[in-house]
C-alpha positions in Angstrom: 152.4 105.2 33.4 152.0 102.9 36.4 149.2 100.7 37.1 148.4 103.6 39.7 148.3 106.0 37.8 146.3 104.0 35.2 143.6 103.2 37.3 143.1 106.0 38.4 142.4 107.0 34.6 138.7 107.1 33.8 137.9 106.4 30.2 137.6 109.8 29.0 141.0 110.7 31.1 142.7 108.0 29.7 141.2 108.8 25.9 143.3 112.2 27.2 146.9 110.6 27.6 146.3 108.5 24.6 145.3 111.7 22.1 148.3 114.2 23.4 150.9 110.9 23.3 151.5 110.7 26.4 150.9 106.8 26.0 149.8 104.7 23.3 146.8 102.2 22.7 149.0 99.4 22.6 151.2 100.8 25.8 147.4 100.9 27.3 146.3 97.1 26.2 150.1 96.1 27.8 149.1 97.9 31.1 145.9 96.4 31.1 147.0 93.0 29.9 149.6 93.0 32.8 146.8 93.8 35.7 145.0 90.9 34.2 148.2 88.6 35.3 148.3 90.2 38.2 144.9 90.5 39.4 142.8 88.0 38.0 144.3 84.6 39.0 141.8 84.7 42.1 139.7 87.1 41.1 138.8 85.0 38.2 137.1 88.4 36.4 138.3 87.5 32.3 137.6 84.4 31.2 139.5 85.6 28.1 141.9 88.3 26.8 141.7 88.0 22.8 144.8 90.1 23.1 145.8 89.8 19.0 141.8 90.8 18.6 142.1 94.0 20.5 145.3 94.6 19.1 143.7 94.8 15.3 140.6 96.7 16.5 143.2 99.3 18.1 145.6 99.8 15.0 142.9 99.8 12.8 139.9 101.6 15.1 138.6 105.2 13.4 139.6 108.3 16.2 137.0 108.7 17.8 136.7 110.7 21.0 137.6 107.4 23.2 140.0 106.5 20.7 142.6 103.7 22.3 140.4 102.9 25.7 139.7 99.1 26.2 136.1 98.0 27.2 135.5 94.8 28.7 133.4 92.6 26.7 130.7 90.1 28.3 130.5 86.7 27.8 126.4 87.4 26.4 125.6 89.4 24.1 127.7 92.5 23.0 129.1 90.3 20.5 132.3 91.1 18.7 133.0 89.8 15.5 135.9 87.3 15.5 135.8 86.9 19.3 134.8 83.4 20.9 131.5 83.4 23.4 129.9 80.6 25.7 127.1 82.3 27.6 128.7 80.9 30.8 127.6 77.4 29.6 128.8 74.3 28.1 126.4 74.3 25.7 127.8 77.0 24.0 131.5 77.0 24.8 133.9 78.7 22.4 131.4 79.5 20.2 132.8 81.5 17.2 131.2 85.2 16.2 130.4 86.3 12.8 129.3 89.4 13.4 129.5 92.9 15.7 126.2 93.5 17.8 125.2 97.4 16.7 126.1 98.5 20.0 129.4 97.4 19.6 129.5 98.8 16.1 128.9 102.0 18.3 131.5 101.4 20.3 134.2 100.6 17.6 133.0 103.9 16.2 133.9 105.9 19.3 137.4 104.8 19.4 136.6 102.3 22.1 139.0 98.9 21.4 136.7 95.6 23.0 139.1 93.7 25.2 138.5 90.5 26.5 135.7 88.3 27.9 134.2 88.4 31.2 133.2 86.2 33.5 129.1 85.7 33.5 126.7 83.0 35.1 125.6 80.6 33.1 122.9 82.2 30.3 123.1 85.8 31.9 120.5 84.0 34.0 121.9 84.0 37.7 122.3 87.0 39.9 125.6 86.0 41.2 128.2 84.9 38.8 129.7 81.6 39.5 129.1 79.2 36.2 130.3 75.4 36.5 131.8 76.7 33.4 134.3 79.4 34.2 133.9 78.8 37.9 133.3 81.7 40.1 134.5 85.6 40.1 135.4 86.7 43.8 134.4 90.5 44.6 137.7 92.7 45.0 137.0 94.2 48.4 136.3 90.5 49.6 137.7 87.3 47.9 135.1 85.4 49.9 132.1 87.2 48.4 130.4 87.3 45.4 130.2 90.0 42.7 126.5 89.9 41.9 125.5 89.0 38.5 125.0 88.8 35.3 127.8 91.5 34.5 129.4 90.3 37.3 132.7 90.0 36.1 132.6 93.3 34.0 131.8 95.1 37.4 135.2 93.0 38.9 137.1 94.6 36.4 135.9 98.3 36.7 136.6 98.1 40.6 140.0 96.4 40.4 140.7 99.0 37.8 142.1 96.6 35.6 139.7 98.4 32.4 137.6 101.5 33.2 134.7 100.5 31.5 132.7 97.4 30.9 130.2 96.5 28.9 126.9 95.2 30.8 123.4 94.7 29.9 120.3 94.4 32.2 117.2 92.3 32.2 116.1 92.1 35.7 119.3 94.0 37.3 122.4 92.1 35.5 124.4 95.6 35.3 123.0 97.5 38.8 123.7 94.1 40.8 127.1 93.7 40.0 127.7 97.8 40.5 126.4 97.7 43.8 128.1 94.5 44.9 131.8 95.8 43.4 131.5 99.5 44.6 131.0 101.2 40.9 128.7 102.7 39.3 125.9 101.0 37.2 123.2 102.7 35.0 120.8 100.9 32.9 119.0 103.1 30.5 115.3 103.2 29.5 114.0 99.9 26.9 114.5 101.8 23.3 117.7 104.0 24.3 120.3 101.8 23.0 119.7 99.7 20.2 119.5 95.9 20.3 120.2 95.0 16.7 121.0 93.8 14.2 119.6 90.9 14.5 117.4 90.9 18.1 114.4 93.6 17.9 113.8 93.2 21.7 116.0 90.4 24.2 114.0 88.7 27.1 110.7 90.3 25.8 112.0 93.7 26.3 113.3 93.6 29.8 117.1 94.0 28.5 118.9 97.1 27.7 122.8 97.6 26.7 125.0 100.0 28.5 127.9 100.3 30.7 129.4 99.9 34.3 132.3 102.7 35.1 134.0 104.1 37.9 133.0 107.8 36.9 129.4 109.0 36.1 130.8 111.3 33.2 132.4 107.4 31.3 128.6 106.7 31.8 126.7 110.2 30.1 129.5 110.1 27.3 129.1 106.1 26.4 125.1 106.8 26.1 125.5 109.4 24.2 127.4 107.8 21.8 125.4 104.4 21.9 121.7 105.7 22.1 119.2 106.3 19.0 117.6 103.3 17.1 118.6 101.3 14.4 117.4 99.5 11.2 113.6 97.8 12.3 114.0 98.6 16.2 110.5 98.0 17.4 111.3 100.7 20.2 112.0 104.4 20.4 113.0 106.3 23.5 112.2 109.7 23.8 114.3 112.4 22.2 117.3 114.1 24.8 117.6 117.7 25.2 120.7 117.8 24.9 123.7 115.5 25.6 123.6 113.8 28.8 127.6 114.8 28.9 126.3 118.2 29.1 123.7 117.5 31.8 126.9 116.8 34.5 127.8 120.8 35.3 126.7 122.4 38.2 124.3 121.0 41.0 121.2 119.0 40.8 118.0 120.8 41.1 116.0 120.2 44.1 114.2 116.8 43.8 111.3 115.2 44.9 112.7 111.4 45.4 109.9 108.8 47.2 111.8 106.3 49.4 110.9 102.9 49.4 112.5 101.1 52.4 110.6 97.8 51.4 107.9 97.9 54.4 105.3 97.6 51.7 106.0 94.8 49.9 106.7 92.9 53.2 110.1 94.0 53.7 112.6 95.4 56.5 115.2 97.6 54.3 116.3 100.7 55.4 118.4 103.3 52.9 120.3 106.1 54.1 118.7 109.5 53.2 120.5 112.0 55.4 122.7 113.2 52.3 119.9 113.4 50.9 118.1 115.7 52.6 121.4 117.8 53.0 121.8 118.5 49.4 118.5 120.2 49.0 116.3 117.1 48.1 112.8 116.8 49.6 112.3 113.0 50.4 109.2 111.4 51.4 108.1 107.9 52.3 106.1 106.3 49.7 105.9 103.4 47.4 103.9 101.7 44.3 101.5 99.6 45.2 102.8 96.2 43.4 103.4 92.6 44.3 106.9 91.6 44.5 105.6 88.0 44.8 103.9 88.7 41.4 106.8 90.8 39.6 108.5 87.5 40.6 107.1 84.7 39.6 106.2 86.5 35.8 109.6 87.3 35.6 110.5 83.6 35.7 108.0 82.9 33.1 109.7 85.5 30.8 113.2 83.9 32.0 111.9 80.6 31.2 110.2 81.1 28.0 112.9 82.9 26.8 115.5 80.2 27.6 113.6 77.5 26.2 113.5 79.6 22.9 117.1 80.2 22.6 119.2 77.7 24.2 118.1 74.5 22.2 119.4 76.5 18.9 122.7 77.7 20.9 122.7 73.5 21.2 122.2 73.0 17.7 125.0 75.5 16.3 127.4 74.3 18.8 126.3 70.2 18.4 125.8 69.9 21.8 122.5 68.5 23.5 120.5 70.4 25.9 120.1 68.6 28.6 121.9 68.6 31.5 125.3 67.5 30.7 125.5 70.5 29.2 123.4 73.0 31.4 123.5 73.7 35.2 120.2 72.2 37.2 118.6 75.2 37.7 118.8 76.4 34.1 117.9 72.9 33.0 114.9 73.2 34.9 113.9 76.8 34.0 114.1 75.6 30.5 111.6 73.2 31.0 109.2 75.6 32.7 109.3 77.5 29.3 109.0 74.3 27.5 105.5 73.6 29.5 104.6 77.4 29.8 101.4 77.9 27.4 100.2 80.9 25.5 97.9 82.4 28.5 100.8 82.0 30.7 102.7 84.0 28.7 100.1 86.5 28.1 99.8 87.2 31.4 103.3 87.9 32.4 103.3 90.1 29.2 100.3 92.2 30.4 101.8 92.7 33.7 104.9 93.8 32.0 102.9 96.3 31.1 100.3 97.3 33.8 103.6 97.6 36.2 104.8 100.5 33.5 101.3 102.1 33.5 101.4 101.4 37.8 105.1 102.8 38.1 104.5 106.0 35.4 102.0 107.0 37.1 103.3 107.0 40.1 106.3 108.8 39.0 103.5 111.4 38.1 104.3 112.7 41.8 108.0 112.8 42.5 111.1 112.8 40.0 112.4 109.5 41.5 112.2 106.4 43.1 114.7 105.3 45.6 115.6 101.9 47.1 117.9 99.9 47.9 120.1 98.1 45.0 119.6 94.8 47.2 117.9 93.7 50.1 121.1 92.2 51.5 125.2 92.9 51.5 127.3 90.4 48.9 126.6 87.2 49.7 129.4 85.1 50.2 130.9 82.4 47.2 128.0 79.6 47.2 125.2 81.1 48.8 123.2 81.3 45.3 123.9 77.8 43.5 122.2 77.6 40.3 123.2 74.0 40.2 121.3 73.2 42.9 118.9 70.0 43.0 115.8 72.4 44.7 115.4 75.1 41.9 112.4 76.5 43.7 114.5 77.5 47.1 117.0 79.0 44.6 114.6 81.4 42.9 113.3 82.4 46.3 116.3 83.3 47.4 117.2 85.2 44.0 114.7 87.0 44.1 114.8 88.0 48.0 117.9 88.8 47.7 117.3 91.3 44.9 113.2 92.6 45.3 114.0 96.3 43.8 115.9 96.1 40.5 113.2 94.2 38.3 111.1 97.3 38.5 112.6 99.2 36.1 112.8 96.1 33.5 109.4 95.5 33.4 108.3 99.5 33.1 111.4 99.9 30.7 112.4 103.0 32.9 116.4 104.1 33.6 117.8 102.9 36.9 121.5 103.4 38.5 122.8 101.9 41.3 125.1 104.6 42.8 127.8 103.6 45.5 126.6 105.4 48.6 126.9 103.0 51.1 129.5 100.3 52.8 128.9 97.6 55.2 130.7 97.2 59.0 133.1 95.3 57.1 133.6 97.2 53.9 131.5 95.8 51.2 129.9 97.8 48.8 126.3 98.8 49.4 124.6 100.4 46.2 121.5 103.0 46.5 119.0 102.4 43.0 117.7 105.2 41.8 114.8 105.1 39.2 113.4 107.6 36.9 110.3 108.3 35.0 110.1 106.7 30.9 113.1 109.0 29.3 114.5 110.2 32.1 118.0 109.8 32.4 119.2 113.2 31.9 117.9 113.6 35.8 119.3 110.4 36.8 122.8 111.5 36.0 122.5 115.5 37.4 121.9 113.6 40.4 124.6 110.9 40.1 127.0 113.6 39.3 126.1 115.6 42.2 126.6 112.7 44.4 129.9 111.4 43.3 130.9 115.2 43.7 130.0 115.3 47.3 130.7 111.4 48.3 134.3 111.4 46.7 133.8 107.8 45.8 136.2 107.7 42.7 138.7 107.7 45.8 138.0 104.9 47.6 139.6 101.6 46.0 139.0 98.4 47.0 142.1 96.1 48.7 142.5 93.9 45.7 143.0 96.5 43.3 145.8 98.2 40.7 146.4 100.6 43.4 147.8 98.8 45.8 150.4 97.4 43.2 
């Protein structure tokens, strides 16, 4: 097998070649092991291999049906038992886990053999991924530009095709930012679908949920079916599937209603492409929720800053390391003061628009099958246009948040989203389209994604700094 050919592998294609012996899971960690050397010295995606880790996980892993396919493991959360994590910070560098988050338990289940750590922003908390730490990951279509963040350098990965799947999670876009900016696919599914234990009942106050970025919307279907249902003391239960999302992928889409939001209403200019749209069969009308993006973001900070100021002084403590900010980034450092100062009706508030924005959205959704927008209001940015360090933390959330209006929508309603890779710029970066369902419904999210990638071909289109142009 040659990196070509490799790549070109999605998981369940390479699960395939690894059952019938045409290659084996150690033959598959060397291949992607050697893409790592050869891709990642500027692309800066790993931060870590933990080759001998992966090695045991793959020798001793149970058969499942992705039995032998590495996943890229994030450097937050996801946490692997034996495998060294530092949140993107200094605060928490090389600390040691103990124990195997449940959706990796999941994943070790399904055959699937964690490999590596990638690259992240410092706390998950940035939407670009360029940590003083690990320094930043450059987007394989252009070294210059970023890859989005949180997952940034899981999406990296999945584009160069160094792994076909990487682990992500999402709590105000950190797995649809990074697909759109890297040309992949991205779905985040609906608060309750995958479980968040052992240990965490709900992350960020709800707004996170696990999953995946992939190259192919079937990697996507199977890795949700094999993830979702609850676990011991969740606090949250999604609504019961019909039947396996796998089995939703055949045949086309029915005709949906989809409601395009080009921005104009919350004081934007954004304008999505709909003609493909309308030429699959899909009725698409103008419309929008009524809701403050000014609002969504400045309660979304409050939920970022409370929940920073909760966690990172213990990270600190188990790691013997202050935090203050020789160990944190500026604009970190001052976010966790804002959660220090934040008081009880401050967080009330951001916690009952959490949920009037679900009540707002679902009933909105009442009318059409979907919501579209765009993933982001601009193309990747280039290295350094986002700088969490910077001395003026204000200007820096102003332009997070401008940069990416749409995604927080379906964190706060705890609906599925996708960001689906429709669209590239004049000069070929990626351009995501985010798609959002009603409360428990990803089965129509992925008929549609399937029915896009099937007309778009975009499996076939690799970025230059890629295996296939080994």
């Amino acid at each position: 097998m040659n990196p070509r050919d490799y790549a070109d592998c999605d998981a369940i294609a390479l699960a395939a070649r690894i059952a019938n012996g045409q290659v084996s899971p150690l033959e598959v960690l060397d291949m992607a092991s050697g893409l790592i050397e050869r891709l990642d010295g500027r692309m800066n995606a790993f931060v870590a291999e933990e080759r001998e880790l992966a090695e045991a996980i793959a020798l001793a892993g149970p058969r499942g049906p992705l039995a032998g396919v590495p996943i890229a493991m994030k450097d937050c959360v996801g946490l692997v038992a034996g495998a060294r994590r530092s949140f993107g910070s200094r605060i928490s560098e090389g600390m040691l886990i103990d124990h195997d988050d449940e959706v990796v338990v999941r994943y070790k289940a399904a055959g699937l053999v964690p490999f590596g750590t990638t690259n992240v922003p410092e706390l998950s908390s940035s939407l670009t991924t360029e940590s003083k730490l690990h320094g930043p990951c450059r987007n394989p279509w252009n070294l210059a530009h970023s890859v989005g963040g949180s997952t940034g350098g899981g999406a990296a990965a999945v584009a160069s095709g160094i792994v076909p799947v990487a682990y992500g999670n999402d709590s105000a876009g950190s797995i649809r930012i990074p697909a759109s900016c890297c040309g992949v696919f991205g779905f985040r599914p609906g608060r309750g679908r995958v479980p968040t234990g052992p240990q965490e009942g709900e992350i960020w106050f709800g707004l996170l949920s696990h999953h995946v970025i992939t190259r192919s919307v079937r990697d996507s279907a199977l890795l949700l079916d094999l993830t979702e249902g609850g676990d011991a003391g969740a606090p949250y239960a999604a609504p019961a599937k019909a039947r396996p999302y796998a089995e939703e992928l055949a045949g086309d889409c029915e005709a949906l209603t989809i409601a395009v939001n080009d921005g104009s209403r919350q004081g934007l200019r954004v304008d999505p492409e709909c003609a493909l749209l309308h030429r699959l069969g899909h009725r698409v009308v103008p419309a929008a929720p009524d809701y403050s993006i000014e609002e969504q973001s400045a309660h979304l900070e409050t939920l970022i800053a409370v929940s920073i100021a909760g966690e990172v002084p213990a990270l600190g403590r188990t790691c013997g390391r202050p935090a203050d900010r020789t160990t944190l980034e500026a604009c970190q450092f001052s976010l966790l003061e804002r959660g220090r100062r934040a008081g009880a009706l401050q967080l009330h508030s951001a916690l009952a628009f959490r949920s009037t924005l679900g009540r707002l959205l679902g009933r909105f959704l009442d009318d059409y099958d979907l919501l579209l927008t765009p993933a982001l209001a601009l193309p990747p940015p280039e290295i350094g246009w986002l700088d969490a360090d910077s001395s003026d933390v204000d200007a820096y959330l102003e332009r997070m948040w401008r940069y990416s209006p749409f995604t927080p929508l379906a964190n706060f309603a705890g609906v599925p989203s996708m960001s689906v890779p429709l669209e590239w710029s004049s000069d070929g970066l990626p351009i995501g389209l985010l798609f959002t369902g009603r409360h428990g419904g990803e089965a129509a999210l992925f008929r549609l994604a399937a029915q896009l990638e099937r007309r778009t071909g975009w499996l076939q289109r690799h970025p230059p700094h890629g295996a296939w142009n080994l």
